[in-house]
C-alpha positions as CSV (number, residue, x, y, z in Angstrom):
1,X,136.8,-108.9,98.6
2,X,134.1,-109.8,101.4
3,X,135.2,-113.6,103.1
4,X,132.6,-115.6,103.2
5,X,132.5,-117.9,106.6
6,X,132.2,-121.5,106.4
7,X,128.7,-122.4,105.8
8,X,126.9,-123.8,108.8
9,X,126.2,-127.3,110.0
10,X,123.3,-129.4,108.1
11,X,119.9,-129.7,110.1
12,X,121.5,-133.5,111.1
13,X,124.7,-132.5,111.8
14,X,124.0,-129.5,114.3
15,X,121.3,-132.1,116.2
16,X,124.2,-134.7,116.4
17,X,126.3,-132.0,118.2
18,X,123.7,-130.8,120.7
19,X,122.8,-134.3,121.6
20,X,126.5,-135.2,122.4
21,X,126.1,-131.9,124.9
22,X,122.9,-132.6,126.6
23,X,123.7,-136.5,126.5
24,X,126.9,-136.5,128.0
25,X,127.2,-137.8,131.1
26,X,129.8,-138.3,133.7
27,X,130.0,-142.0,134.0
28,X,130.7,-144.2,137.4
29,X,129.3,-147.7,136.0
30,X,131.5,-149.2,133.5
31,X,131.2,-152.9,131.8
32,X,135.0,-153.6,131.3
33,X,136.1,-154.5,127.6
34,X,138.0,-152.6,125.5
35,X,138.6,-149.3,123.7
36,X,140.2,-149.7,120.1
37,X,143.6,-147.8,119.8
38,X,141.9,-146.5,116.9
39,X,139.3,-145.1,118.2
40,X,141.3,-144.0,121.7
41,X,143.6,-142.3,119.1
42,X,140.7,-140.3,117.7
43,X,139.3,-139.5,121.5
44,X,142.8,-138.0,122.1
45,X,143.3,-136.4,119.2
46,X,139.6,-134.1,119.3
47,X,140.9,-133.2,123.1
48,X,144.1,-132.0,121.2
49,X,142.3,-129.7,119.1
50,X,141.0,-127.7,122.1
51,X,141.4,-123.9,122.6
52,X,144.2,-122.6,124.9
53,X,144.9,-119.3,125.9
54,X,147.8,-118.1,123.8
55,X,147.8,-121.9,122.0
56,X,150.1,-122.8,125.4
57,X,148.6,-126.6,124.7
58,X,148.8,-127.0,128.9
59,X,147.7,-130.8,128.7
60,X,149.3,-134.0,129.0
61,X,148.1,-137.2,129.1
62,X,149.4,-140.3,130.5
63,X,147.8,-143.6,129.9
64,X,147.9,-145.9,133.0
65,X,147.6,-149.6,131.6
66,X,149.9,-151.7,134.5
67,X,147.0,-153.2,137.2
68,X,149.4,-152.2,139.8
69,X,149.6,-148.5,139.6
70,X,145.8,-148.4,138.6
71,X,145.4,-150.0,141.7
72,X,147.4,-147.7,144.2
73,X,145.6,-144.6,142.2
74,X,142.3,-146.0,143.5
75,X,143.8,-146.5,147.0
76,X,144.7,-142.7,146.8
77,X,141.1,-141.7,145.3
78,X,139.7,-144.2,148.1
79,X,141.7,-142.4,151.0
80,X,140.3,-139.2,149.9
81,X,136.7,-140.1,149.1
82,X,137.1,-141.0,153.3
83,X,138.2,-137.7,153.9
84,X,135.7,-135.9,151.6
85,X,132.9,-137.6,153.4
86,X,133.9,-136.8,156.7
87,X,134.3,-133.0,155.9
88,X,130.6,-133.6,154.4
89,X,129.4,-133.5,158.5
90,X,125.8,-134.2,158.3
91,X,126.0,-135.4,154.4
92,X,128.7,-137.9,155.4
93,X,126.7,-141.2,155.4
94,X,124.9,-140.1,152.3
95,X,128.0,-139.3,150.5
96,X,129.7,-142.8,151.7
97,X,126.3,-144.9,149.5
98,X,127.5,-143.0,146.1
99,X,129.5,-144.6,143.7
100,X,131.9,-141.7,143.0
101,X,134.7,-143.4,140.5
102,X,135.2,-146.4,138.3
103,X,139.0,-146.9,138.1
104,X,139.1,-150.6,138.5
105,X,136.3,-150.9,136.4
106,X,136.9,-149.1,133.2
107,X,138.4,-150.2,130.0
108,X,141.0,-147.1,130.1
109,X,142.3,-144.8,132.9
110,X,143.8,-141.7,131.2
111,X,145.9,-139.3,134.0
112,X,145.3,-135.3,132.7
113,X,148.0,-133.3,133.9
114,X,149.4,-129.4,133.7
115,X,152.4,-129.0,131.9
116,X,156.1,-128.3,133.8
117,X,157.6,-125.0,132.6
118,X,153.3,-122.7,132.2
119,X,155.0,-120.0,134.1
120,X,156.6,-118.7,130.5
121,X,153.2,-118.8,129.4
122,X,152.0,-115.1,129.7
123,X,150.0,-114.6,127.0
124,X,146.4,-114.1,128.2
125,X,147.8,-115.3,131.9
126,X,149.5,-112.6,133.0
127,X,146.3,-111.6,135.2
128,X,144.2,-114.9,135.1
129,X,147.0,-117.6,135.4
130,X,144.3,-120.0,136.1
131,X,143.8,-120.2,132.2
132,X,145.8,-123.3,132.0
133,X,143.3,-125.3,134.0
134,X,140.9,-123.7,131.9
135,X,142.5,-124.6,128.9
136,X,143.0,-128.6,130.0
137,X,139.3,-128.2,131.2
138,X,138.4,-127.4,127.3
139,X,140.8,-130.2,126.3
140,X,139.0,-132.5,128.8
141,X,135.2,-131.6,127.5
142,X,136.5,-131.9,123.7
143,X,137.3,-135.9,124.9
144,X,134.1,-136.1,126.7
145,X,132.2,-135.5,124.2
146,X,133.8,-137.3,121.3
147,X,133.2,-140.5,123.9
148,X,129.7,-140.1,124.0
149,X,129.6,-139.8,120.1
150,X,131.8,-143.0,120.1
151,X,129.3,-144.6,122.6
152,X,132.0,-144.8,125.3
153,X,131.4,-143.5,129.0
154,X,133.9,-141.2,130.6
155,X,133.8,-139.8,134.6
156,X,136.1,-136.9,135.8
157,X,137.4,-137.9,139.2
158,X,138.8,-135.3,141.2
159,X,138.9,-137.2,144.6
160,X,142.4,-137.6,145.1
161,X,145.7,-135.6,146.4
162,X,147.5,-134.3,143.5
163,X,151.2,-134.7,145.6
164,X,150.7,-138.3,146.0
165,X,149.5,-138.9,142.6
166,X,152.2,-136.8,140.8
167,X,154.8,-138.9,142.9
168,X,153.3,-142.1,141.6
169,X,153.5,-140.7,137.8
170,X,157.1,-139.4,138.2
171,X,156.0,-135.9,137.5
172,X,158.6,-133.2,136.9
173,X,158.3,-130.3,138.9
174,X,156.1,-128.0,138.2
175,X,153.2,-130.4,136.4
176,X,149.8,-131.0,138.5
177,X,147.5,-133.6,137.6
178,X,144.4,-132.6,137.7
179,X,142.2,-135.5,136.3
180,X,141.5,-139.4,136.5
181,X,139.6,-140.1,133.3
182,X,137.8,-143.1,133.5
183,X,136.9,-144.3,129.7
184,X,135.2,-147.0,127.9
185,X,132.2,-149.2,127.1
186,X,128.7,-148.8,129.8
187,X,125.8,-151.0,130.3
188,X,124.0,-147.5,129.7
189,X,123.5,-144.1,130.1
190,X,122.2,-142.1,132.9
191,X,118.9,-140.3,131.8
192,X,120.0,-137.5,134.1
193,X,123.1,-136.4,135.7
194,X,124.0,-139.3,138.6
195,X,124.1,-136.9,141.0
196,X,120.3,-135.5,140.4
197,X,119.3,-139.0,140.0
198,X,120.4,-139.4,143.6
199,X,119.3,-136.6,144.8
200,X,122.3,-134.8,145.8
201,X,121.9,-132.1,143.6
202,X,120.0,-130.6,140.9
203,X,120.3,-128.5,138.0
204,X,119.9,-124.7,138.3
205,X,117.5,-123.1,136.0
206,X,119.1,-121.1,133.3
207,X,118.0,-118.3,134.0
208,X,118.6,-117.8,137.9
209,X,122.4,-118.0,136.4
210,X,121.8,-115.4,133.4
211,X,122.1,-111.6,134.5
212,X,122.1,-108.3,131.9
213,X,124.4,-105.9,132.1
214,X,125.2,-106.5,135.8
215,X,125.3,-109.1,138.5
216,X,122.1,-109.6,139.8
217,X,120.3,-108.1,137.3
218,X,117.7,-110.9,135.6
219,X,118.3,-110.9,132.0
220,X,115.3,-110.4,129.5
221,X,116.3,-113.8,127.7
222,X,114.4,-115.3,129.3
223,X,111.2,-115.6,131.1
224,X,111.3,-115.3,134.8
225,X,108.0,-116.8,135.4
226,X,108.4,-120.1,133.3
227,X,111.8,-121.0,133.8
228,X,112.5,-124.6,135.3
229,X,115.6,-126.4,136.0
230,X,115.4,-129.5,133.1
231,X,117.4,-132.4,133.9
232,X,120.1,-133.0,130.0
């Protein structure tokens, strides 16, 4: 007997997912408030339902509610956003105006962290054992986007130095955090990526990142002549 696959997404449903994608955003400006438990429960729970290579589940989360700790995680994200600038050089200044995180500010900080004990984990590792961060990064994008369906804002910051954070977390040796997830309610959305908006960067066209067959090798997707780099 022939298995039929699930059918596919409605018209309306498939245009709901694609506009979480392209409207997604990573968020610096937060107004405050408050994220339901609920609704957090729900955020948490898509990110749980992430592929991992050999369903290793690499993730942990840790939710940072005391105004103390949150506080001496931004010193530590503050410390490095110094150092980041001034290894910048000629971009240092520019760097210093942008808002680059929204601890203090956000309704929920949420710490993502690697797992104690992934060198078990061989399946699918045993040659690539970055897959756990890949597999946290899927985790991550899963919570991203069920935000943005949920109308909540969520930023990534990276700006920090994992030993001094996994110290303030009581990590067990061997887990890595590799996230501060700032979550909750936004005045609004950025039309474009913050970073394009300011000018720092901008997104590549498609295409230039496409190849067939090869590297280099432009791929007959798409159409060299018209492609343009489109601000989602």
């Amino acid at each position: 007997m022939t298995t039929v696959a699930s059918p596919a997404f409605t018209e309306e449903e498939a245009r709901a997912v694609y506009r979480a994608i392209h409207e997604r955003r990573d968020m610096r400006h937060f107004a405050g408030g408050q994220v339901a438990p609920e609704v957090l429960r729900r955020l948490l729970d898509a990110a749980h339902h992430a592929p991992s290579v050999g369903f290793m589940q690499p993730w942990r989360f840790i939710r940072v509610r005391g105004e103390a700790l949150r506080q001496q995680l931004h010193h530590v994200v503050e410390q490095e956003r110094v150092l980041t600038a001034r290894a910048l050089g000629e971009r240092e200044d520019e760097f210093m105006r942008l808002k680059v995180q929204g601890l203090l500010d956000a309704a929920e900080l949420l710490v993502v962290t690697l797992a104690d004990g992934r060198e078990k984990h061989v399946f699918g590792r045993r040659t690539l054992p970055q897959m756990d961060l890949a597999s946290a990064s899927c985790a991550i994008q899963n919570l991203w986007l069920a935000a943005r369906a949920e109308g909540l804002g969520m930023g990534w910051v990276s700006l920090f130095d994992p030993a001094e954070v996994a110290v303030l977390l009581g990590l067990p040796e061997g887990a890595e955090p590799i996230a501060l997830l700032c979550l909750g309610p936004v005045h609004q959305f950025y039309e474009e990526p913050m970073l394009q908006r300011e000018r720092w960067a901008k997104r590549a066209p498609l295409a230039s990142l496409m190849f067939d067959e090869c590297w280099g090798q432009a791929s007959d997707l798409f159409d060299q002549s018209s492609s343009t780099s489109e601000p989602t």
